[in-house]
PAZA-499488 format. One record per residue (C-alpha): x, y, z; residue in one letter. Coordinates in nm, 3 decimals. Example, Ala and Ser with C-alpha at 12.3 -4.5 7.8 and 13.67 -1.06 7.14 Angstrom:
BEGIN
<paza><px>1.230</px><py>-0.450</py><pz>0.780</pz><code>A</code></paza>
<paza><px>1.367</px><py>-0.106</py><pz>0.714</pz><code>S</code></paza>
This chain:
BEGIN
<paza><px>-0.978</px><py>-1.909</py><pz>0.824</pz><code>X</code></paza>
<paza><px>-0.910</px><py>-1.622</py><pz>0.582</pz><code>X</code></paza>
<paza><px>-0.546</px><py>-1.481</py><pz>0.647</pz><code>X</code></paza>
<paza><px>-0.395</px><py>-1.203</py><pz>0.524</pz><code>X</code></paza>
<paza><px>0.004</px><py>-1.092</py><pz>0.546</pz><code>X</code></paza>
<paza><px>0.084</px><py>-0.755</py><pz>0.622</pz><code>X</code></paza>
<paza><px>0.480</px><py>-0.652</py><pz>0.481</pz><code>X</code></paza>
<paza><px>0.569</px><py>-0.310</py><pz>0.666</pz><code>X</code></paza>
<paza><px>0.946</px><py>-0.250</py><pz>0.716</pz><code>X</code></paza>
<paza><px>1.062</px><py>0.063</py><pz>0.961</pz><code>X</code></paza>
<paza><px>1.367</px><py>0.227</py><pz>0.921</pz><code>X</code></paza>
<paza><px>1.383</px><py>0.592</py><pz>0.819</pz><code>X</code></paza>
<paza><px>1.143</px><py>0.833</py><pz>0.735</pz><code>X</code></paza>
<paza><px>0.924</px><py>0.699</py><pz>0.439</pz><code>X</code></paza>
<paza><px>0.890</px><py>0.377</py><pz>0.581</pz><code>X</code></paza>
<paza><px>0.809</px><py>0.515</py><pz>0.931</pz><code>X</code></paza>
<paza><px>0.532</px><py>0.655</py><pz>0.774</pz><code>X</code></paza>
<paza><px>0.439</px><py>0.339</py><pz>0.539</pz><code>X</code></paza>
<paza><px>0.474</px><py>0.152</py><pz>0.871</pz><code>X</code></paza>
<paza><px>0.230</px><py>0.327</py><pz>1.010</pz><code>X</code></paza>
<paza><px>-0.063</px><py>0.351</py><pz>0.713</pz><code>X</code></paza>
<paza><px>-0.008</px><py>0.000</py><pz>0.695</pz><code>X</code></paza>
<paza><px>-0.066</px><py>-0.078</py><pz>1.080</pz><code>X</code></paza>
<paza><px>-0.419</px><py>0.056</py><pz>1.005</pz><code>X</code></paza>
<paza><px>-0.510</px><py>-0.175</py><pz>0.776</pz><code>X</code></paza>
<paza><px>-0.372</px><py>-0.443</py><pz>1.030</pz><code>X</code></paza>
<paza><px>-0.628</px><py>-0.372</py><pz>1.249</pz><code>X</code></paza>
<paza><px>-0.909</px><py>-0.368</py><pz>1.008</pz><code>X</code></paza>
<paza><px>-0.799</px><py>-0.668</py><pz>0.883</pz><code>X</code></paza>
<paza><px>-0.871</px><py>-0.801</py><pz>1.249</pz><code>X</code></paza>
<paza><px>-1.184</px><py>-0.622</py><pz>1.284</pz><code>X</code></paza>
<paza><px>-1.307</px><py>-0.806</py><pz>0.980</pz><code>X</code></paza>
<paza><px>-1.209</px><py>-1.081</py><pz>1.158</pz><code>X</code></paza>
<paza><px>-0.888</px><py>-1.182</py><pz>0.928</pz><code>X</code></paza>
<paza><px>-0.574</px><py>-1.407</py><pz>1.074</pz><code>X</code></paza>
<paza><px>-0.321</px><py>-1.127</py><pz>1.040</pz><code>X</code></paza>
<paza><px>0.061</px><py>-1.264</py><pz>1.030</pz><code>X</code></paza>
<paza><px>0.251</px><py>-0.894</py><pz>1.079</pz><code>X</code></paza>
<paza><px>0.608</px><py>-0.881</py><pz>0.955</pz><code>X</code></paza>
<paza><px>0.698</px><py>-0.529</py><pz>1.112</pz><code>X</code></paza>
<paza><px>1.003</px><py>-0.354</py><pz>1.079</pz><code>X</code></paza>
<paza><px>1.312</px><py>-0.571</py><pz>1.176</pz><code>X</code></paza>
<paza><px>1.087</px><py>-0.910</py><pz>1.068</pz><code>X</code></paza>
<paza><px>1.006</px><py>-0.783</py><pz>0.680</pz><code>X</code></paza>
<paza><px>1.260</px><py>-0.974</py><pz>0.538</pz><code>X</code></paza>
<paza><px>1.336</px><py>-1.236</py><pz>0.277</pz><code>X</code></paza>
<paza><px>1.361</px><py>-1.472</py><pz>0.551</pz><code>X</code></paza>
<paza><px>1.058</px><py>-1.431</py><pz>0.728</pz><code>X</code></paza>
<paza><px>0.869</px><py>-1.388</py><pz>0.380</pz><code>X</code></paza>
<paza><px>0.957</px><py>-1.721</py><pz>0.279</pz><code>X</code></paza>
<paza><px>0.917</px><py>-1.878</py><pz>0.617</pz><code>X</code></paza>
<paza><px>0.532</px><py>-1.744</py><pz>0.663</pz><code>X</code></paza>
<paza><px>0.452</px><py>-1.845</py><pz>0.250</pz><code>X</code></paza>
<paza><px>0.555</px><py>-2.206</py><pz>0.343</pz><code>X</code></paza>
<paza><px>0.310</px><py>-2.255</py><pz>0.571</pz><code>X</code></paza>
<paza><px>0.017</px><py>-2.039</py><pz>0.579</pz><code>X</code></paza>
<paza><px>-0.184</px><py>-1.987</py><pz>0.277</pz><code>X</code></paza>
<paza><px>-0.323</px><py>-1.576</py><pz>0.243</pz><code>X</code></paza>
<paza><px>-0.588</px><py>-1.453</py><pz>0.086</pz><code>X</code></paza>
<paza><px>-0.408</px><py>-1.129</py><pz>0.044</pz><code>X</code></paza>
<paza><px>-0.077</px><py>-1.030</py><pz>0.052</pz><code>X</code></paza>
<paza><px>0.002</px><py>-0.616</py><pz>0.175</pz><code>X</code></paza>
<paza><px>0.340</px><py>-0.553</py><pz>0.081</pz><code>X</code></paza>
<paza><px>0.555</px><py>-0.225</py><pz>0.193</pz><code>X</code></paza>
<paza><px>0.882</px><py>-0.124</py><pz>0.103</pz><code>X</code></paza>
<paza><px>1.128</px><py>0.092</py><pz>-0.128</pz><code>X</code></paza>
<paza><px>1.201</px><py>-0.039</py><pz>-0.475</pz><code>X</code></paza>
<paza><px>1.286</px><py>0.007</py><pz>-0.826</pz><code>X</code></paza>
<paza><px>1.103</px><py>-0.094</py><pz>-1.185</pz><code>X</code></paza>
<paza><px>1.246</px><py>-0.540</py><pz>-1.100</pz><code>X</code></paza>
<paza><px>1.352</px><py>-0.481</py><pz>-0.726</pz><code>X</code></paza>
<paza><px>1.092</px><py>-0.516</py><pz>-0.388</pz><code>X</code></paza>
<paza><px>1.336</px><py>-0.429</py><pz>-0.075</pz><code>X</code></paza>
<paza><px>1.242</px><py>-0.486</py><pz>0.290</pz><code>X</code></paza>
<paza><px>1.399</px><py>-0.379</py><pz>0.646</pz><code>X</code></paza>
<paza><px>1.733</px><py>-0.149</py><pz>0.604</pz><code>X</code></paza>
<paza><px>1.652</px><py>-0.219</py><pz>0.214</pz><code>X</code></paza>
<paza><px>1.738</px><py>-0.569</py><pz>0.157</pz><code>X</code></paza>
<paza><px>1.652</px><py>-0.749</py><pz>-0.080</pz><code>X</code></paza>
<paza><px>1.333</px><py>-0.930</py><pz>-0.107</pz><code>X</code></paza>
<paza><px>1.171</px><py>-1.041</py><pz>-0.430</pz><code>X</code></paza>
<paza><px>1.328</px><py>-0.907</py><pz>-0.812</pz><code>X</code></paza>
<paza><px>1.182</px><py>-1.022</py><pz>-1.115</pz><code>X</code></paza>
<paza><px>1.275</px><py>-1.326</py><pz>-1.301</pz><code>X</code></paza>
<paza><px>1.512</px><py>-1.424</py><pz>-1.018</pz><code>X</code></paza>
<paza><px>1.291</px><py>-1.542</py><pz>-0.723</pz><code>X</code></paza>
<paza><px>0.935</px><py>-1.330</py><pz>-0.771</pz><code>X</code></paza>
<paza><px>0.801</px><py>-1.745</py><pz>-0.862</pz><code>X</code></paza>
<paza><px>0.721</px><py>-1.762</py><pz>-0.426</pz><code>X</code></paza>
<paza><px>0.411</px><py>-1.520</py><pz>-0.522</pz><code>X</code></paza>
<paza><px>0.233</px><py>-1.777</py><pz>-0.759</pz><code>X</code></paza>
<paza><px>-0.093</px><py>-1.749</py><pz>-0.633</pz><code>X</code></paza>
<paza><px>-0.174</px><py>-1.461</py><pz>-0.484</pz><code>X</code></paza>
<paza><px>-0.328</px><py>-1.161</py><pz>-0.467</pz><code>X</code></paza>
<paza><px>-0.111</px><py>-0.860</py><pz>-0.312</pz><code>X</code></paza>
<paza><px>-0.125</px><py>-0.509</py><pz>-0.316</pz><code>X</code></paza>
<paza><px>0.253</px><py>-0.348</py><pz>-0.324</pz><code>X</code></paza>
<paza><px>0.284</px><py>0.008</py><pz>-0.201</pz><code>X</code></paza>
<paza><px>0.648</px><py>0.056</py><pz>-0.353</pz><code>X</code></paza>
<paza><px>0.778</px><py>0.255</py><pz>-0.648</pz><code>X</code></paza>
<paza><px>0.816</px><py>0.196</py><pz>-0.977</pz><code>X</code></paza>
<paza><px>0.764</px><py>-0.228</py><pz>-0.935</pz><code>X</code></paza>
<paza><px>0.521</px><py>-0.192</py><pz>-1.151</pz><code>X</code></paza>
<paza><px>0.727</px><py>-0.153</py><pz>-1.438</pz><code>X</code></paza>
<paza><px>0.894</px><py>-0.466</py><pz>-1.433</pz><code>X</code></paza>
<paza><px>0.862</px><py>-0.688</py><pz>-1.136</pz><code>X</code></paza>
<paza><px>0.456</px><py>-0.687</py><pz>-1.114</pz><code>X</code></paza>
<paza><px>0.454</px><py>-0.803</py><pz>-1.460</pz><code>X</code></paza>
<paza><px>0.699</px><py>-1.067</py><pz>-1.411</pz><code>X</code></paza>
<paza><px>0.531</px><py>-1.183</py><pz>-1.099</pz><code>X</code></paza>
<paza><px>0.207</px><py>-1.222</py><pz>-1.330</pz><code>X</code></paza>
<paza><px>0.406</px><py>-1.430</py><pz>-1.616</pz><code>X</code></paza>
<paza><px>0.538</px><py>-1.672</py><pz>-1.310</pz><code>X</code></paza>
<paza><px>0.135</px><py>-1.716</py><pz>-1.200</pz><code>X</code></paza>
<paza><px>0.038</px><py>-1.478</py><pz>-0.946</pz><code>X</code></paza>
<paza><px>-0.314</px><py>-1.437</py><pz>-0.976</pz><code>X</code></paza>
<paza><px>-0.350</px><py>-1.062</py><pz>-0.921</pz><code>X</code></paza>
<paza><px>-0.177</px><py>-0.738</py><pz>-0.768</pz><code>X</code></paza>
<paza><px>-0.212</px><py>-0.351</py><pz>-0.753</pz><code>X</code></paza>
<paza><px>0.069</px><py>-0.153</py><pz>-0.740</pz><code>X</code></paza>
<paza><px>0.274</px><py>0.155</py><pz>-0.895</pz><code>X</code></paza>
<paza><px>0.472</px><py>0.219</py><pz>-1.251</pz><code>X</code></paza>
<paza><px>0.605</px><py>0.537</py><pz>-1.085</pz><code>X</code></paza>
<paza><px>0.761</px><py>0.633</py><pz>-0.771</pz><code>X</code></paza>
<paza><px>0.481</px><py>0.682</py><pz>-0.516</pz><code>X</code></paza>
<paza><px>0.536</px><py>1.052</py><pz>-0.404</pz><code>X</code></paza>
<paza><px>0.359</px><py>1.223</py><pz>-0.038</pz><code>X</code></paza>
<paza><px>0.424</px><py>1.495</py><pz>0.142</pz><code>X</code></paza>
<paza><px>0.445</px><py>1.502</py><pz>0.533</pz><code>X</code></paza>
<paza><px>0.469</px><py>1.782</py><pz>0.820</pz><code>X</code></paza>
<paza><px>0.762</px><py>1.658</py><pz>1.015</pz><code>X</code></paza>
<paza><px>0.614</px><py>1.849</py><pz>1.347</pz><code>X</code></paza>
<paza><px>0.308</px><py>1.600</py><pz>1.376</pz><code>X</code></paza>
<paza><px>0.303</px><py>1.247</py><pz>1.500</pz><code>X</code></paza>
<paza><px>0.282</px><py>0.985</py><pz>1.174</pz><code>X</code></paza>
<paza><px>-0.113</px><py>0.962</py><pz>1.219</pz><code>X</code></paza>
<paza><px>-0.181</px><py>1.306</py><pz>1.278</pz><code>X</code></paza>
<paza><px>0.027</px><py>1.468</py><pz>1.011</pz><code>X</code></paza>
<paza><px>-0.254</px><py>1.661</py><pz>0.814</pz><code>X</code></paza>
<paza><px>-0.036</px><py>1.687</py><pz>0.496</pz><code>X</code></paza>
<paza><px>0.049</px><py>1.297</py><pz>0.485</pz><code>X</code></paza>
<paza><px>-0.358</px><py>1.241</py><pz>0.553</pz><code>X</code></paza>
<paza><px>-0.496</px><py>1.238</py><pz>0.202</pz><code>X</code></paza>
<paza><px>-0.222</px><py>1.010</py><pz>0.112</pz><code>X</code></paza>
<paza><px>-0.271</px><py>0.764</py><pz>0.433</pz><code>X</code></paza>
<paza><px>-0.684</px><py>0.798</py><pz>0.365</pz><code>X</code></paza>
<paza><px>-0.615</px><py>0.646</py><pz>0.009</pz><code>X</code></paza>
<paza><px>-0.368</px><py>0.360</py><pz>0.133</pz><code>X</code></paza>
<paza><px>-0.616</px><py>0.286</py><pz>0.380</pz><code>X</code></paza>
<paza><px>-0.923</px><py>0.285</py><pz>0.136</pz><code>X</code></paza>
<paza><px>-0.701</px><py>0.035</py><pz>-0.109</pz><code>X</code></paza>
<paza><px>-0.645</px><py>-0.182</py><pz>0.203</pz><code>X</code></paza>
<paza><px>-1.024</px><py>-0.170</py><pz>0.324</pz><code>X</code></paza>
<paza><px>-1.154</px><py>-0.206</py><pz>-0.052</pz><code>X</code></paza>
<paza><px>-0.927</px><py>-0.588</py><pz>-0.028</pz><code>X</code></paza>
<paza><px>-1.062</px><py>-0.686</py><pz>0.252</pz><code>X</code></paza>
<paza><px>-1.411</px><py>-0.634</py><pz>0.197</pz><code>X</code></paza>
<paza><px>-1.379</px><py>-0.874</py><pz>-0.093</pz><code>X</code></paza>
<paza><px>-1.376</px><py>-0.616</py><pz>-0.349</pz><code>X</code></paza>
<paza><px>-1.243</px><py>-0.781</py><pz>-0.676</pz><code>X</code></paza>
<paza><px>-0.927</px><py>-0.607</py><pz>-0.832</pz><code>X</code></paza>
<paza><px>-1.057</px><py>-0.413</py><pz>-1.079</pz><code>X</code></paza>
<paza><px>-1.291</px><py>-0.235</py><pz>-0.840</pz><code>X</code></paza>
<paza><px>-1.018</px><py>-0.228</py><pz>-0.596</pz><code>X</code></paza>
<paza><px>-0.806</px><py>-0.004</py><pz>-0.884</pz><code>X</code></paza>
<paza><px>-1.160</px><py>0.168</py><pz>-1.000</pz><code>X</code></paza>
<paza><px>-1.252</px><py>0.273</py><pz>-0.645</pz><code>X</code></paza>
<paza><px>-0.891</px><py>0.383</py><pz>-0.581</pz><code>X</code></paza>
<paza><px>-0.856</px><py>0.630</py><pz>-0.823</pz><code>X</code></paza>
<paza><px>-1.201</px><py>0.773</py><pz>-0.726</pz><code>X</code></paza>
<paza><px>-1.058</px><py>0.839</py><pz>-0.399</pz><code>X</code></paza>
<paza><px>-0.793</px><py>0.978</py><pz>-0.527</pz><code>X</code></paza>
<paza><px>-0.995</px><py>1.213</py><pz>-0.747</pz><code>X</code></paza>
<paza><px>-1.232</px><py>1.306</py><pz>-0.423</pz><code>X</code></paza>
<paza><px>-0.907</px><py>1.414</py><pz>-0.249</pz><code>X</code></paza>
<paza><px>-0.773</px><py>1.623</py><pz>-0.540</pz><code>X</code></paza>
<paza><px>-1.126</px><py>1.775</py><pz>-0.550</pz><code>X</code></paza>
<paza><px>-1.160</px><py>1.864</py><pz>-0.161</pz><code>X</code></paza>
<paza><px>-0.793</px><py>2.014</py><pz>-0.136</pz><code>X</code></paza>
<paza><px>-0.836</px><py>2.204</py><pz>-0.449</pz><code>X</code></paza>
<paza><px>-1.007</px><py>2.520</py><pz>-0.330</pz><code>X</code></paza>
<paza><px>-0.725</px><py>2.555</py><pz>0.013</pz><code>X</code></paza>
<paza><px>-0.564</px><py>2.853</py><pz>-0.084</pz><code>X</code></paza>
<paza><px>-0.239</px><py>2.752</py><pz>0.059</pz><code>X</code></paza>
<paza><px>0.030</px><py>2.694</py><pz>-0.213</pz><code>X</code></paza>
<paza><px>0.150</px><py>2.363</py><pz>-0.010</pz><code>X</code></paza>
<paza><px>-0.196</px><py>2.233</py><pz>-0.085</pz><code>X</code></paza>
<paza><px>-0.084</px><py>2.269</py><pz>-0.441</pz><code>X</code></paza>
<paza><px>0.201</px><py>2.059</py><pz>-0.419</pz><code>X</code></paza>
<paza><px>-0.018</px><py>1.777</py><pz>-0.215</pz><code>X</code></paza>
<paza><px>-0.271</px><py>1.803</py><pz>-0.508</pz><code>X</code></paza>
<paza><px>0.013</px><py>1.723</py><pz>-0.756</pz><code>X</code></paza>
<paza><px>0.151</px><py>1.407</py><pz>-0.558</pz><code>X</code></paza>
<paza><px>-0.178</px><py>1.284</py><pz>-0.521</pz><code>X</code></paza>
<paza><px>-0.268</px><py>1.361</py><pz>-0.929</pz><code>X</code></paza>
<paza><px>0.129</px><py>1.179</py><pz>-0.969</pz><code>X</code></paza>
<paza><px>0.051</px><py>0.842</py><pz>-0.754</pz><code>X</code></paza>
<paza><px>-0.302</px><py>0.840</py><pz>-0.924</pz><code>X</code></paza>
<paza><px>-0.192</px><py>0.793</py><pz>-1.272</pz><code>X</code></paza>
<paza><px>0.031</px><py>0.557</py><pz>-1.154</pz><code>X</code></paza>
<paza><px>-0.184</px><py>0.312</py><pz>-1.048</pz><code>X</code></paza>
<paza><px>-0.226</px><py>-0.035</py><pz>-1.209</pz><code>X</code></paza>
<paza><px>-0.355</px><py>-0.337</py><pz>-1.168</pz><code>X</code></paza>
<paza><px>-0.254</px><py>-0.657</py><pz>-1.335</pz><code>X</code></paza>
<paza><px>-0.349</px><py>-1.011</py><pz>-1.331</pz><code>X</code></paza>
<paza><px>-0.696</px><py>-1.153</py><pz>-1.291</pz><code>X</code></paza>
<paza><px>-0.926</px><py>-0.833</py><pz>-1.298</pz><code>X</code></paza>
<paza><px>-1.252</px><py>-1.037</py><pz>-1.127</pz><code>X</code></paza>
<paza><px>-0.983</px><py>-1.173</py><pz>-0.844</pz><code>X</code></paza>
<paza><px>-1.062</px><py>-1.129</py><pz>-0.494</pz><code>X</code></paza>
<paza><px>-0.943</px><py>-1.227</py><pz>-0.136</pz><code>X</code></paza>
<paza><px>-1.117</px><py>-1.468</py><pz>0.021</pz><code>X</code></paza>
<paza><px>-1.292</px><py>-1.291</py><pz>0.322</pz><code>X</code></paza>
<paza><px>-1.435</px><py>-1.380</py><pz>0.681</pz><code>X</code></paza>
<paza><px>-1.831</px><py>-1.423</py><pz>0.671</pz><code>X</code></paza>
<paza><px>-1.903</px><py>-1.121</py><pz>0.870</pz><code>X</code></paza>
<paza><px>-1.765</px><py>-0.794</py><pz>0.688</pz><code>X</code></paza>
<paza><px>-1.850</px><py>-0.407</py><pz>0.773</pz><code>X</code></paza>
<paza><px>-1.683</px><py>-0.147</py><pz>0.724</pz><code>X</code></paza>
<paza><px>-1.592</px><py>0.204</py><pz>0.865</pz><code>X</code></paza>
<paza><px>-1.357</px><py>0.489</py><pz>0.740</pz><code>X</code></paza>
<paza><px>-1.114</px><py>0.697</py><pz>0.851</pz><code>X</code></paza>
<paza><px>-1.141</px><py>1.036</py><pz>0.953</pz><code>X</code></paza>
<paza><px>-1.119</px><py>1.250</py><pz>0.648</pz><code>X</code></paza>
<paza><px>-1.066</px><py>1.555</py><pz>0.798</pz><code>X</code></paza>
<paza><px>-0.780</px><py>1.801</py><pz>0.701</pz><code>X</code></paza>
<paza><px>-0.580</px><py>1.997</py><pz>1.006</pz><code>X</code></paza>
<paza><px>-0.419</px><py>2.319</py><pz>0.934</pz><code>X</code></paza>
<paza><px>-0.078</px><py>2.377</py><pz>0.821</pz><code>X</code></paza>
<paza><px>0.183</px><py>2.434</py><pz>1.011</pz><code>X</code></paza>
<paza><px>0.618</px><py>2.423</py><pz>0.960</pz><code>X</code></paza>
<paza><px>0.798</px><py>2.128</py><pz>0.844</pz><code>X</code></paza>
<paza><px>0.710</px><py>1.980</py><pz>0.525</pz><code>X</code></paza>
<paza><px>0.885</px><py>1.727</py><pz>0.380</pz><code>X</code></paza>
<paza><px>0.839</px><py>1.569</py><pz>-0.014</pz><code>X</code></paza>
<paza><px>0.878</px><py>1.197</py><pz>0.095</pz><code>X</code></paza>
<paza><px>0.917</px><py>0.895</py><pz>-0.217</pz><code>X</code></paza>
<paza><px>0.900</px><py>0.470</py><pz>-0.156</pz><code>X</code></paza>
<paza><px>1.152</px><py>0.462</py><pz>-0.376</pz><code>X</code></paza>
């Protein structure tokens, strides 16, 4: 049975919203038919990290949290994996890390100890969210949730990691291309956080790597659409 772990702490606003994205792709993961072990909010810890890697074996590992260039954190920002110190428990695997700057240091480092593959972010990973809308419906946080989702959905279709990072920055340019002609100057600012996380994309590790996927795959998108602006914006950072 293909499994794949899903890292989402919840405690204040940016990981609300990480939260969130990420309990989209746990239920595509299911609809592909993936076993999905969820550590969500007060269970993303060191602890529970360790427990699940002992005795499951993923074919992709989704990991959510703040950091720094050698530091992962999970719930209430502990401390979960920092490079050359214990990042050797993700020899292996493939993982995708929404967090900022781990690319830098702790990506790498995870690589030299013989992980087989991960996409993440050199720089901070910057979005912008209407406070007034539920997580899901926020139409400023959308183009940013659309391309978290698409990296998620591109995993678990089996895509290999360098068309994982390939297709990712496409959808990142398609989002930078629809927004572009809003006249709104907040639009703007969404357009240069999504142009920001873009070119901070990497991918490292075995570039043909894949996750090992249930027989049956399909696939269907999000909603793309954009709502209209309204009060409340917020520049949000995993950082």
């Amino acid at each position: 049975m293909a499994e794949a772990l899903f890292f989402r702490p919840q405690y204040e606003l940016a990981t609300n919203y990480l939260h969130d994205w990420f309990g989209l792709g746990v239920i595509e993961a299911r609809r592909l038919g993936y076993e999905v072990v969820d550590l969500s909010g007060p269970e993303a810890t060191l602890e529970n990290l360790l427990d699940v890697l002992r005795s499951n074996e993923f074919s992709v590992l989704f990991m959510g949290g703040h950091g720094n260039p050698n530091t992962f954190t999970g719930q209430n920002s502990s401390i979960v994996l920092r490079a050359c110190q214990n990042d050797e428990i993700m020899s292996g695997s493939l993982s995708y890390f929404l967090s900022c700057f781990v690319g830098q240091e702790l990506l790498p480092s995870m690589i030299s100890k013989s992980a087989l593959s991960c996409v993440g972010f050199q720089t901070d990973f910057r979005f912008m969210v209407d406070t007034s809308y539920p997580i899901l419906e926020d139409p400023l946080a959308e183009p940013f949730m659309a391309t978290v989702f698409d990296h998620h959905s591109r995993i678990l279709r089996g895509e290999t990691i360098k068309q994982v990072w390939e297709g990712g920055i496409r959808t990142f340019d398609q989002w930078i291309a629809k927004l572009y002609p809003r006249p709104e100057t907040i639009w703007s600012q969404v357009i240069g956080c999504l142009e920001h996380d873009r070119d901070g994309m990497i991918a490292l590790g075995q570039q043909e790597a894949y996750a090992k996927r249930p027989a049956a795959v399909t696939w269907t998108p999000i909603s793309t659409m954009v709502a209209p602006i309204v009060f409340g914006t917020l520049l949000a950072l995993i950082a």
